[in-house]
C-alpha positions as CSV (number, residue, x, y, z in Angstrom):
1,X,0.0,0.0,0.0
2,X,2.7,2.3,0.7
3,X,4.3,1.6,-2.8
4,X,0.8,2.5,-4.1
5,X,0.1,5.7,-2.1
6,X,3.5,6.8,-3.2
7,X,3.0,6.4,-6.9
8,X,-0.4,6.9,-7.4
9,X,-0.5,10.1,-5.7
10,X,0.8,13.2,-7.4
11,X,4.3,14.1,-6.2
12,X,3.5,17.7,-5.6
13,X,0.7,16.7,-3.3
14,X,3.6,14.7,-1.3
15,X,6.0,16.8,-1.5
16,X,3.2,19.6,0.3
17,X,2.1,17.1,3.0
18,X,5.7,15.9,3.8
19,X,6.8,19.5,4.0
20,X,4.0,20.9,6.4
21,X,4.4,17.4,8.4
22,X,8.0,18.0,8.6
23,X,7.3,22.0,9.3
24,X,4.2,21.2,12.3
25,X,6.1,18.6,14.0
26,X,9.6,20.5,13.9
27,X,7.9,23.4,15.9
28,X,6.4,21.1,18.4
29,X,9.8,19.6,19.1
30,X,11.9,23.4,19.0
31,X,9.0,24.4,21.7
32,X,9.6,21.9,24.0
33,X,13.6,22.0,23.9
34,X,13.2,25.6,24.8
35,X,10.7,24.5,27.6
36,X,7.7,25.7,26.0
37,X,4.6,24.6,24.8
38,X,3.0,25.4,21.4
39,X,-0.5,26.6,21.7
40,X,-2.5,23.9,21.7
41,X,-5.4,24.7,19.6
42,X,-2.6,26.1,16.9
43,X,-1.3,23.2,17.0
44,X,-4.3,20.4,17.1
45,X,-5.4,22.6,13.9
46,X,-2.4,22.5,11.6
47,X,-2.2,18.4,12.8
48,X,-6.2,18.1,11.5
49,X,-5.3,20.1,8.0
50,X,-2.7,17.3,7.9
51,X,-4.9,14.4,8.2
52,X,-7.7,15.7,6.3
53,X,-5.2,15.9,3.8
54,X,-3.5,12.5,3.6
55,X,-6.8,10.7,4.0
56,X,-8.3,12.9,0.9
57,X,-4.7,11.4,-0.6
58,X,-5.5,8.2,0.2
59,X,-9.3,8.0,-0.7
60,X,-7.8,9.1,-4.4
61,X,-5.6,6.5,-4.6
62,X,-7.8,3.6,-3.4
63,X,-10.4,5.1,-5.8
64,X,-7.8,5.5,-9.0
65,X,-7.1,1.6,-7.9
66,X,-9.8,-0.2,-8.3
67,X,-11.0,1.2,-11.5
68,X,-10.5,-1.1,-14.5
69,X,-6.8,-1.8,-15.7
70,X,-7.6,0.0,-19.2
71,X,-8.8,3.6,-17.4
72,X,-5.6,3.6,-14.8
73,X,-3.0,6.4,-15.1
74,X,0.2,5.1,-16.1
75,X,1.6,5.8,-12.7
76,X,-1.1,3.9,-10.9
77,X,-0.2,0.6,-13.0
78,X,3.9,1.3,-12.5
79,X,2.5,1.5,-8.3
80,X,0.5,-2.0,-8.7
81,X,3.2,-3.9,-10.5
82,X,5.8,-2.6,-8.1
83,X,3.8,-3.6,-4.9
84,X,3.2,-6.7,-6.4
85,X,6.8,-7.5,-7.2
86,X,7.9,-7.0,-3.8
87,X,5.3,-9.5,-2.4
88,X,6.3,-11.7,-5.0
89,X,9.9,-11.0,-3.7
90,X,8.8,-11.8,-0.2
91,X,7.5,-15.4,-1.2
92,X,10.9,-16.3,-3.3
93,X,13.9,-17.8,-1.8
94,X,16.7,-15.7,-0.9
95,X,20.0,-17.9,-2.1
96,X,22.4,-15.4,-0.7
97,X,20.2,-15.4,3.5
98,X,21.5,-19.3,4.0
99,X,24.1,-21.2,5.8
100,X,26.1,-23.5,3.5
101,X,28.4,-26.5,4.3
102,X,31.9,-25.9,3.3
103,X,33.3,-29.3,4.5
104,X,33.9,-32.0,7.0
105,X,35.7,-30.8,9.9
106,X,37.8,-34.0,10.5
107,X,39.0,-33.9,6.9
108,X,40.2,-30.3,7.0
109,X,43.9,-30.1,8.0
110,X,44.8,-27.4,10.3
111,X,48.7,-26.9,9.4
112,X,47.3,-25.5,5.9
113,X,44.9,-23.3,4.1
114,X,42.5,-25.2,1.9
115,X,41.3,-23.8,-1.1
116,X,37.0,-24.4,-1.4
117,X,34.6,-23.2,-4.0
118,X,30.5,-22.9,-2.7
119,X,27.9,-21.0,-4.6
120,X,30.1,-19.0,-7.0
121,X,32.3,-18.1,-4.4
122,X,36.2,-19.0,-3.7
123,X,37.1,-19.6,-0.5
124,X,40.0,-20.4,1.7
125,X,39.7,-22.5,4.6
126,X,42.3,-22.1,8.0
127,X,42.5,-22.8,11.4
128,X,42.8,-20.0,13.9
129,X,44.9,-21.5,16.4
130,X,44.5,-18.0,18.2
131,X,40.5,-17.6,18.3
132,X,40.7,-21.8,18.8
133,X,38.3,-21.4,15.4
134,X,37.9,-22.2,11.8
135,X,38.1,-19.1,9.3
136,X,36.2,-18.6,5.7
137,X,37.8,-16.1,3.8
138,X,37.4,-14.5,0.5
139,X,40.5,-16.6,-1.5
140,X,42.2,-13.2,-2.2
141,X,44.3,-10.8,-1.3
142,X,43.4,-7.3,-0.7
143,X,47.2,-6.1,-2.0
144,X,47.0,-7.6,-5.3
145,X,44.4,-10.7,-5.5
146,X,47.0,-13.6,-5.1
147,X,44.9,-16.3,-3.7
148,X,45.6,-16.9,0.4
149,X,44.6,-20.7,-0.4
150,X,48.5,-20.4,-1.3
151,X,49.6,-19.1,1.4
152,X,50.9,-20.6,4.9
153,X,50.0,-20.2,8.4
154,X,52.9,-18.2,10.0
155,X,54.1,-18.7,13.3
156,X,52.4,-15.7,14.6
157,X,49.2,-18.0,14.0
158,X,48.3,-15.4,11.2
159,X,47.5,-15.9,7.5
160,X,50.2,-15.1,5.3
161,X,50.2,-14.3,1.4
162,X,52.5,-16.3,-0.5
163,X,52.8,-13.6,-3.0
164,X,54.1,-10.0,-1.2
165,X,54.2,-11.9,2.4
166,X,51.4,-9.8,4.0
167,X,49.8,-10.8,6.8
168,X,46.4,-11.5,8.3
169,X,45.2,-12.2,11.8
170,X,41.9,-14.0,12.0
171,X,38.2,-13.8,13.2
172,X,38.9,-10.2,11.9
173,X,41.1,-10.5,9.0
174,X,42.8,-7.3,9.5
175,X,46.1,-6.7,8.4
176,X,48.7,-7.1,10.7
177,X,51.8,-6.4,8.7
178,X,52.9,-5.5,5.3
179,X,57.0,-5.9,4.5
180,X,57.5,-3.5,1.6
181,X,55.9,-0.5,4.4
182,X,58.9,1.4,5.9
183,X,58.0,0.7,10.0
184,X,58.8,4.5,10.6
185,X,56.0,5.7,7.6
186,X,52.3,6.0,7.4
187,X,50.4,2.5,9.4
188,X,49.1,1.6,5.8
189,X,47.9,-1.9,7.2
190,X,45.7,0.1,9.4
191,X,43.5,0.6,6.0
192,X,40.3,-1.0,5.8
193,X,41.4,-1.8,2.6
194,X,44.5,-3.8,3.4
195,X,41.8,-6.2,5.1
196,X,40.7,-9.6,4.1
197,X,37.6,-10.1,3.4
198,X,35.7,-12.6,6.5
199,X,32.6,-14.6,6.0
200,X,30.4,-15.5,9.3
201,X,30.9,-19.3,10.0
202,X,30.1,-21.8,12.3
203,X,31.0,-25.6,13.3
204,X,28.1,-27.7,13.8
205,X,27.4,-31.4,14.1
206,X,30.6,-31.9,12.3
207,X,30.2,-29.8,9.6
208,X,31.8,-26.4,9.0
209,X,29.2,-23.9,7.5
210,X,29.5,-20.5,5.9
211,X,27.4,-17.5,5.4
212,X,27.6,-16.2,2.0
213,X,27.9,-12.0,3.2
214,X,30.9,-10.1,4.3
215,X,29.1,-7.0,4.7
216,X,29.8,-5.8,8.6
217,X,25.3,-6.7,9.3
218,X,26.3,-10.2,8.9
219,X,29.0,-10.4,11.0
220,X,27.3,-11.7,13.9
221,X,24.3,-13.8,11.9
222,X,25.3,-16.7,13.9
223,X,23.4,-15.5,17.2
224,X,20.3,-14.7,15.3
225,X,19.8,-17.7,13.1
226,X,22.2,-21.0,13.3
227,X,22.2,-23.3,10.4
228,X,19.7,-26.1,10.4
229,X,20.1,-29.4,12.6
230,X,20.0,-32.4,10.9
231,X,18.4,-34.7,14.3
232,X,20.7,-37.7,12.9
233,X,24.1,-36.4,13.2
234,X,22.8,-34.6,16.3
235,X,21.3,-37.8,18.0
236,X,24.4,-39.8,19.8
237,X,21.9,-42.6,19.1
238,X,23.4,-42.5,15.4
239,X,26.7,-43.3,14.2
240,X,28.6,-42.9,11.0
241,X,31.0,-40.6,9.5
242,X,30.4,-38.1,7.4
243,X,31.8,-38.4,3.8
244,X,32.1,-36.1,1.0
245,X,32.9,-36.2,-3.1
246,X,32.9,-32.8,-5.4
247,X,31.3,-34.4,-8.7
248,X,31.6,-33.1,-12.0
249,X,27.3,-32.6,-12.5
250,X,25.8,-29.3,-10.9
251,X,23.8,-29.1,-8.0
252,X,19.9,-29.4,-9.4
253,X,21.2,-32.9,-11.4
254,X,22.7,-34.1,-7.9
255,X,19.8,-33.5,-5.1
256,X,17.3,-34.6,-8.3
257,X,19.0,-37.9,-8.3
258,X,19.6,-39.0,-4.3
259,X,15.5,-37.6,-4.2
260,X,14.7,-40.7,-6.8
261,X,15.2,-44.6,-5.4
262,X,14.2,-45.7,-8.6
263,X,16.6,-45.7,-10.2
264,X,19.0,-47.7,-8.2
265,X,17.9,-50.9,-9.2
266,X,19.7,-50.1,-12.5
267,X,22.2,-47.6,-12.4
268,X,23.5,-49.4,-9.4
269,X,23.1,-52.7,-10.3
270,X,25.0,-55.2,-8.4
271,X,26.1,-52.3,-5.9
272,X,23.2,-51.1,-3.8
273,X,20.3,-53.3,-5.6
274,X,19.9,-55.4,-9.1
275,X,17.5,-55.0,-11.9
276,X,15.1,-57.5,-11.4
277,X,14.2,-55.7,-8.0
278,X,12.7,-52.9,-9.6
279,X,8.9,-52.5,-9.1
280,X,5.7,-49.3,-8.6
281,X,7.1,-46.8,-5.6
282,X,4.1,-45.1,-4.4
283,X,5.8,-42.2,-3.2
284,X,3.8,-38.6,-2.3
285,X,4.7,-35.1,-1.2
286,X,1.5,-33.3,-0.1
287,X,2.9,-30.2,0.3
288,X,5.8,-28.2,-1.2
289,X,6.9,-24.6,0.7
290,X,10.0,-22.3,0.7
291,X,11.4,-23.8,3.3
292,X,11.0,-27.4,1.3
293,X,8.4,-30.3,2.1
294,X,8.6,-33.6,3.8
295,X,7.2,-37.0,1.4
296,X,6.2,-40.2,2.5
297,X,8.3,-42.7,1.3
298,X,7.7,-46.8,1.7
299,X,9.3,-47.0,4.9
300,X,9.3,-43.4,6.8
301,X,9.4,-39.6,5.4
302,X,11.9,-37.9,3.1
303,X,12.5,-34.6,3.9
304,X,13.7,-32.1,2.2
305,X,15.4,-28.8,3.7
306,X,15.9,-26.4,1.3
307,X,18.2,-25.6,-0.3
308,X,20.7,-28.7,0.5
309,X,19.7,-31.0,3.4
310,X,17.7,-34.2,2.3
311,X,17.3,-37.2,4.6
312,X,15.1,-40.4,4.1
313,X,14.2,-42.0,7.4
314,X,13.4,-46.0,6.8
315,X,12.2,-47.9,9.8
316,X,12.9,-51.5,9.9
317,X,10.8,-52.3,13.0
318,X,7.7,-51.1,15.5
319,X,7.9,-51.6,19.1
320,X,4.3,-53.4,20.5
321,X,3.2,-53.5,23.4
322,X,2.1,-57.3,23.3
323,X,4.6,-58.5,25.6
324,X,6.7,-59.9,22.8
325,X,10.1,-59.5,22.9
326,X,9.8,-55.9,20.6
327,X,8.1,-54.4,23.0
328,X,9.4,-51.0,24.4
329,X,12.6,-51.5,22.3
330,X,13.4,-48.7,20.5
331,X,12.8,-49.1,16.3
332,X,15.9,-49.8,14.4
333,X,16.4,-46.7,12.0
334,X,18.7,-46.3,9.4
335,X,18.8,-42.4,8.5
336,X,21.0,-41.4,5.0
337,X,21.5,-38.0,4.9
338,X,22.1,-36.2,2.3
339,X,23.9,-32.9,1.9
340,X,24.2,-31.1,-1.6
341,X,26.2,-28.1,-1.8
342,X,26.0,-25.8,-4.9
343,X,29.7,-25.0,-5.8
344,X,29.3,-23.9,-9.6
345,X,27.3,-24.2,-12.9
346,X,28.2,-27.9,-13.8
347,X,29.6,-28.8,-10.4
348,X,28.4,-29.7,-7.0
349,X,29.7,-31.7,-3.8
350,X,27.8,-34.3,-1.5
351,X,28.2,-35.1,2.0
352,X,26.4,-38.0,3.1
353,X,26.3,-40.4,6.2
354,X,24.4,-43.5,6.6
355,X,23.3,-43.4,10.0
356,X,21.8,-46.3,12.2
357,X,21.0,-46.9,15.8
358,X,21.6,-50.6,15.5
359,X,24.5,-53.1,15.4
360,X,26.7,-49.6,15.4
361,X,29.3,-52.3,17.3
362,X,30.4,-53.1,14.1
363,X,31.5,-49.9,12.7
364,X,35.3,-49.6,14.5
365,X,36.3,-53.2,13.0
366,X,35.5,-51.8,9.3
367,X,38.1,-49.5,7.7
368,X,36.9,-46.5,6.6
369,X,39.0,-46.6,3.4
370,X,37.6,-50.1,2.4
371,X,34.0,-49.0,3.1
372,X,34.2,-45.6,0.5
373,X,36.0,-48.6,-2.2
374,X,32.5,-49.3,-2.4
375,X,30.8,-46.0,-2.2
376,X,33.2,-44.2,-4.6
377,X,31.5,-47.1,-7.1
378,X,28.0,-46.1,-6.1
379,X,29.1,-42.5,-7.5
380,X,30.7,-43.5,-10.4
381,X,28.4,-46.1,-12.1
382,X,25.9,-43.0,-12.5
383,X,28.2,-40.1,-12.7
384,X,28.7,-39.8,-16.6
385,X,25.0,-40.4,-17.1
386,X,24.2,-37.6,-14.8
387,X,26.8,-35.2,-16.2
388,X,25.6,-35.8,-19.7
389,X,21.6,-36.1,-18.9
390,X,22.7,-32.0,-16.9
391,X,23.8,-31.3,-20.7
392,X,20.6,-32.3,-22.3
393,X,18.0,-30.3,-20.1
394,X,20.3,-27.1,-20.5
395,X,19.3,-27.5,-23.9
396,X,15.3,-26.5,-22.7
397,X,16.3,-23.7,-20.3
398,X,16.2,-23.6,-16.7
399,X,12.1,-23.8,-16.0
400,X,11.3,-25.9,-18.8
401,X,12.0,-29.2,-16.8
402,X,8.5,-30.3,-16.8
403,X,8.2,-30.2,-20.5
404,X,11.6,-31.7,-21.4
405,X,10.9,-34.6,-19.0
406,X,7.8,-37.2,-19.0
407,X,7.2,-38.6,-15.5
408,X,3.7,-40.0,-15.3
409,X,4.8,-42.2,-11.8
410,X,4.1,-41.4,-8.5
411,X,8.1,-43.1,-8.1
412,X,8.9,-39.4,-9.2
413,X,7.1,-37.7,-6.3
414,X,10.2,-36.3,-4.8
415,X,11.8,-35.2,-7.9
416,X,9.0,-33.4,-9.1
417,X,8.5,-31.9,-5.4
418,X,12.0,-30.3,-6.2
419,X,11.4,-28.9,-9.8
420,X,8.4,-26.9,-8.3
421,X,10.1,-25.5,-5.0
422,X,13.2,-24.8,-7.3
423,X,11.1,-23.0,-9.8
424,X,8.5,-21.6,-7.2
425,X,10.8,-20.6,-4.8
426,X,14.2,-20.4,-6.2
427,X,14.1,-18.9,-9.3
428,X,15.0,-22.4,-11.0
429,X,18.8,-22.3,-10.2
430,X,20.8,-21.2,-7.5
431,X,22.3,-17.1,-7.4
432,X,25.9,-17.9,-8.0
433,X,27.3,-14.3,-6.9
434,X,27.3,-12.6,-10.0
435,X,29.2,-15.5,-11.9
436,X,27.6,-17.6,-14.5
437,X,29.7,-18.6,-17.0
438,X,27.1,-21.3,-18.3
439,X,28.2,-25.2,-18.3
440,X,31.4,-25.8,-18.2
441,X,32.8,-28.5,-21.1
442,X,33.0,-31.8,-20.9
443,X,36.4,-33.2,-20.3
444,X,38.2,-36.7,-21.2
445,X,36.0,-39.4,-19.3
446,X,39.3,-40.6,-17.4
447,X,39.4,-36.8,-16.1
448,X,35.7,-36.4,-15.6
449,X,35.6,-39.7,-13.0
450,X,38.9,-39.0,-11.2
451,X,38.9,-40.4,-7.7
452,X,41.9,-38.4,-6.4
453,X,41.2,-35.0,-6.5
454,X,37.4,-35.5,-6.5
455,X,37.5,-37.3,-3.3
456,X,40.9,-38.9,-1.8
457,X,43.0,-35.6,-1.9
458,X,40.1,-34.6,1.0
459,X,39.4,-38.0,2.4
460,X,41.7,-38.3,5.1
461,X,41.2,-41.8,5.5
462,X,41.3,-42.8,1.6
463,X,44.3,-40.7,1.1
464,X,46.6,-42.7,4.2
465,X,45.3,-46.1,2.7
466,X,46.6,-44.4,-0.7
467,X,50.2,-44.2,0.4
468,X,50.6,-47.3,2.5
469,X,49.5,-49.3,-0.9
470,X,52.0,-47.4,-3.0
471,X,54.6,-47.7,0.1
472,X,54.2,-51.6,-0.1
473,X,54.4,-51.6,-4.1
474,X,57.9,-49.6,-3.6
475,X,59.1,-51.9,-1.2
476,X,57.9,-55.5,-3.0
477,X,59.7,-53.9,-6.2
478,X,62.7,-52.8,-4.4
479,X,62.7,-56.5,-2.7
480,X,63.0,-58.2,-6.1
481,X,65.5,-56.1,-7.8
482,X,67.3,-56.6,-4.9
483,X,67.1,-60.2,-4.7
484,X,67.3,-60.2,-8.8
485,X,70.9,-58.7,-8.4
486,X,71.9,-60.7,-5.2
487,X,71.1,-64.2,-7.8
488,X,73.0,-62.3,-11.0
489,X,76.0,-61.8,-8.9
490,X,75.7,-65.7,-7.6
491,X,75.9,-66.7,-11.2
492,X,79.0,-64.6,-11.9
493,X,80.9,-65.6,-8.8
494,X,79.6,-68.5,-7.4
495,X,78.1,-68.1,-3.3
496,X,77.8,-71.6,-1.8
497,X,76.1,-70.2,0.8
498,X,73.3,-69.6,-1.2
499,X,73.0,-72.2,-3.6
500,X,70.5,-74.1,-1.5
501,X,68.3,-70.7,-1.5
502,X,68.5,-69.7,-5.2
503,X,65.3,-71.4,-5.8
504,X,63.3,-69.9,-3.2
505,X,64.8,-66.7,-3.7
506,X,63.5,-66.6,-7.7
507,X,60.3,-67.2,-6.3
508,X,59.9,-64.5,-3.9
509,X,61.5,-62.0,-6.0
510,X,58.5,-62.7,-9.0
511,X,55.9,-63.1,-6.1
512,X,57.1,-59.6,-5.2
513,X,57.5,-58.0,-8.8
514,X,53.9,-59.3,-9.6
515,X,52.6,-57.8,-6.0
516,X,54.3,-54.6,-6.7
517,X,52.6,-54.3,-10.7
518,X,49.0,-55.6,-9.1
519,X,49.4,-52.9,-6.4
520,X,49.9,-50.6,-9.1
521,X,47.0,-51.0,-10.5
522,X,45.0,-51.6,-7.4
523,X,45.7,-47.8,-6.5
524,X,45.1,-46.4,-10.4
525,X,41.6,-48.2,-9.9
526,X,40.6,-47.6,-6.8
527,X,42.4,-44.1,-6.3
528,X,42.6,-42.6,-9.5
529,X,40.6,-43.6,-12.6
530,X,38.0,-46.8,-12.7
531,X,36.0,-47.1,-15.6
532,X,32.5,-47.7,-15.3
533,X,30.4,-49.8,-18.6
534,X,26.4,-50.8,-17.8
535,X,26.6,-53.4,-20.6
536,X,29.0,-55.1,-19.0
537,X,28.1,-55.7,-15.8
538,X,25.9,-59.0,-15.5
C-alpha cells in the first residue's frame, strides 16, 4: 500500500504534505527543547489540516485503484506492478540469506589453508589456532588478489600471502603487517582496505558452515539464526562418519538424483540393488513450501530442507506393546542424509552419512578406506550419465524441466516436489554471486571420473590407505630387484652359501615384482581412474 500511495499520488501533493508534516512537528519539538509549549489549539489545527489531507490522498488512490486496468494512469499501473513485485519477492527464496556447508571438519587439515569453492564463491579454509576457530575467507588478497589458499599459516598463527608476504590475523582479518611498508611511515595496514575479506561461519554437528555475506550486518548472523540441525548427526543414538565427493554434474542434477530410489535398481546394479528388484514406488509429497516439504516414502518420510539437506528416514521395526520381545525397544532406524552443496554451474559436492541406531558395534572393526572402495562405485556407475543427462536439459532452459521430462509415476514424487520449490521458490537455479559462465565443457571421461582430486586428496582416511599401498608396491619392487641382483652376482661368482636358497629366492622376487605391478593397479583403480560400462556388468 505504501508503494501504491506513493506512486499513485501526485508528487506535488507529497511533496506539500511531507513538507508541512516535517514543518508542524519540527515546531512542536523546538517548543519543547526551549521548555515551551506550542499553543495547543494552533497546534491540534495545523495536525487536523494534515490528516484531512493525507486521508483525501488516500481516498484518491484507493479510488484510482480499483478502476478497471484499461482507465488507470500510467503511474497507478507502475505502483501496482511494483507492490506486487515486492510480495512476489517476499514469497521467493533468498539464495544469498542461507548457511552453507563448506566441508567436514575432520577432513580439514589445520597446518594448511585449503582452497574451497561454494555457490560462486572461492574460498580459503584455516584454522585460527589463536581464536581456537575455523576461518572462511574470500580466497584473495586485498594487495594484489593472489589467492591466500597459497599461502601458509605463520608462526604468529596469522595468514600469510605467498605472493608480497602480507599478513592477516583471524576472526577479523585485518592486516597485521605489510613488508615492503617502511615501519617509521604511514600504518598503511591500518587501511580498511588492506583487510581480508571474513565470512560469518560456524561448526556444527561436524560440519563447517559458511554465510555467503561479508558485509559488517552479517558479521554476527550466527546468534540470530544458526544453520539447520540435521536430528541424525545430532542424535548420539546414530553413528557414522560423514563423507564427502565434489562431482563433476551441478547441484539441481545431484539433489534430483539422491531424491529418486528408482533408479538404483539399474544404475547401481549389483552395488546397492539389481535390476530385477525394480517394481511401482508409491511415493507422495502433499505439500511443497520455501522452506522445502517432507514425502512419504515406503518405509518413513523424506524430507527435504531447502536448499541442500535431504534425509530419508526408513524404519525396519515397530515396538508393540504385546509383551513380545519388541516391545518397548526402540525401532531400528537407518537415517541417510544427504547434503548437496552448490559450488558452480556444472559442479556440485555431496556429504552423506548413513546413520543407524543398531549393530553400530560393528563400525570400528571396518576401515573406513575399504567402506568408501564401495561407495566411490556407487558414484561412479551413474556419474557420466548424470553429467551428460545435466547437458541435455540445459538444452530446454532452466524452468522448462516439466516439458523436457515425462514422469507420469508417483516413483517421481520427490523429484517433481524439487522442480516446483526450485522454480517456485528459487528462481530455477541457484544465485551464483554474479558469476555464471554457463556449463562448463565436458572433459576426457578418465578426467571427468577421477577419484583423487574429487574425493581422496580430501578424504583423510582414503588418502593414508593411498600411500601405504604405494609404500608396499615400492618396497615389494625394491625387494626383487634386490634379490634379482643378489642371484645375477651368484651366477658370476659362485656363493655356496646360497646355492640351496637360489630357488626360493627366484620365487619371492617374482611373487614380489607381480605384488608390486598388481598394487599398481589396485591404486590407479581404486584411487585414480575406474572405468565404469552398464553393458558389461551382469
Amino acid at each position: 500500500m505504501a508503494a501504491l500511495l506513493s506512486r499513485a499520488a501526485p508528487s506535488s501533493t507529497l511533496s506539500s504534505y511531507g513538507a508541512a508534516n516535517r514543518t508542524s512537528l519540527f515546531a512542536f519539538s523546538l517548543g519543547k527543547l526551549h521548555g515551551q509549549r506550542a499553543p495547543f489549539n494552533v497546534y491540534y489545527a495545523s495536525r487536523r489540516a494534515d490528516i484531512w489531507k493525507f486521508s483525501a490522498m488516500v481516498e484518491s488512490a484507493m479510488m484510482e485503484a480499483s478502476r478497471p486496468e484499461h482507465e488507470q494512469s500510467a503511474l497507478t499501473k507502475e505502483a501496482i506492478l511494483q507492490t506486487r513485485a515486492d510480495e512476489k519477492d517476499d514469497d521467493m527464496f533468498n539464495w544469498n540469506d542461507e548457511w552453507y556447508p563448506v566441508a567436514v571438519v575432520d577432513n580439514l587439515d589445520r597446518r594448511i589453508p585449503t582452497a574451497v569453492t561454494i555457490m560462486g564463491r572461492d574460498l580459503v579454509v584455516w584454522w585460527d589456532r589463536n581464536g581456537e576457530s575455523w576461518q572462511v575467507w574470500e580466497d584473495k588478497c586485498p594487495h594484489r588478489l593472489a589467492p591466500l589458499s597459497e599461502g601458509r599459516i605463520n608462526e604468529k598463527g596469522e595468514l600469510q600471502c605467498s605472493y608480497h608476504g602480507w599478513c592477516f590475523a583471524g576472526c577479523t582479518g585485518s592486516c597485521t603487517f605489510i613488508p615492503q611498508a617502511p615501519p617509521d611511515g604511514a600504518p598503511v595496514w591500518e587501511s580498511k582496505r588492506a583487510c581480508a575479506s571474513v565470512y560469518p561461519s560456524v561448526e556444527q554437528e561436524g560440519l563447517l558452515w559458511f554465510w555467503p555475506d561479508t558485509r559488517p550486518e552479517s558479521k554476527d548472523i550466527a546468534k540470530r539464526k544458526l544453520p539447520p540441525s540435521i536430528p541424525a548427526l545430532a542424535d548420539p543414538s546414530f553413528k557414522d562418519e560423514l563423507h564427502s565427493r565434489n562431482l563433476p554434474y551441478g547441484y539441481e542434477q545431484l539433489i534430483e538424483n539422491l531424491m529418486d530410489p528408482a533408479h538404483v535398481p539399474f544404475a547401481h546394479h549389483g552395488l546397492q540393488g539389481f535390476r530385477n528388484m525394480a517394481k511401482p514406488l508409491n511415493y507422495k509429497v502433499e505439500k511443497v513450501e520455501k522452506s522445502g516439504y517432507i514425502g512419504d516414502a515406503e518405509r518413513g518420510p523424506a524430507t527435504f530442507i531447502a536448499p541442500c539437506i535431504f534425509t530419508l528416514d526408513s524404519v525396519f521395526n515397530s515396538p508393540k506393546n504385546d509383551g513380545s520381545s519388541t516391545a518397548g525397544k526402540p525401532q531400528k532406524r537407518i537415517v541417510l542424509v544427504f547434503i548437496c552443496i552448490p559450488v558452480s554451474p556444472g559442479q556440485s559436492k555431496v556429504i552423506w552419512a548413513f546413520c543407524k541406531n543398531f549393530s553400530i558395534w560393528i563400525d570400528p572393526l571396518i576401515p573406513r578406506w575399504f567402506i568408501h572402495l564401495r561407495q566411490m562405485l556407487v558414484l561412479d556407475s551413474d556419474m557420466y550419465l548424470l553429467h551428460k543427462t545435466e547437458r541435455k536439459l540445459a538444452e530446454f532452459g532452466n524452468t522448462a524441466w516439466e516439458k523436457a521430462c515425462y514422469v507420469p509415476t508417483s516413483s517421481d514424487a520427490f523429484v517433481i516436489a524439487f522442480r516446483k520449490w526450485l522454480n517456485t521458490y528459487g528462481g530455477g537455479r541457484p544465485k551464483w554471486g554474479g558469476r555464471d559462465d554457463g556449463l562448463p565443457p565436458t572433459p576426457p571421461k578418465e578426467q571427468l571420473m577421477d577419484r583423487y582430486w574429487s574425493h581422496v586428496k580430501i578424504c583423510r582416511h582414503c588418502s593414508a590407505a593411498m600411500q601405504f599401498f604405494e609404500g608396499v608396491g615400492v618396497i615389494l619392487q625394491a625387494l626383487s630387484v634386490a634379490i634379482a641382483a643378489v642371484l645375477g652376482a651368484a651366477a658370476i661368482r659362485p656363493i655356496p652359501q646360497l646355492r640351496n636358497w637360489s630357488l626360493p629366492m627366484v620365487v619371492v622376487a617374482i611373487a614380489s615384482s607381480l605384488a608390486s605391478r598388481w598394487l599398481s593397479h589396485f591404486v590407479h583403480k581404486t584411487y585414480r581412474f575406474h572405468d565404469y560400462n552398464h553393458a558389461l556388468v551382469k
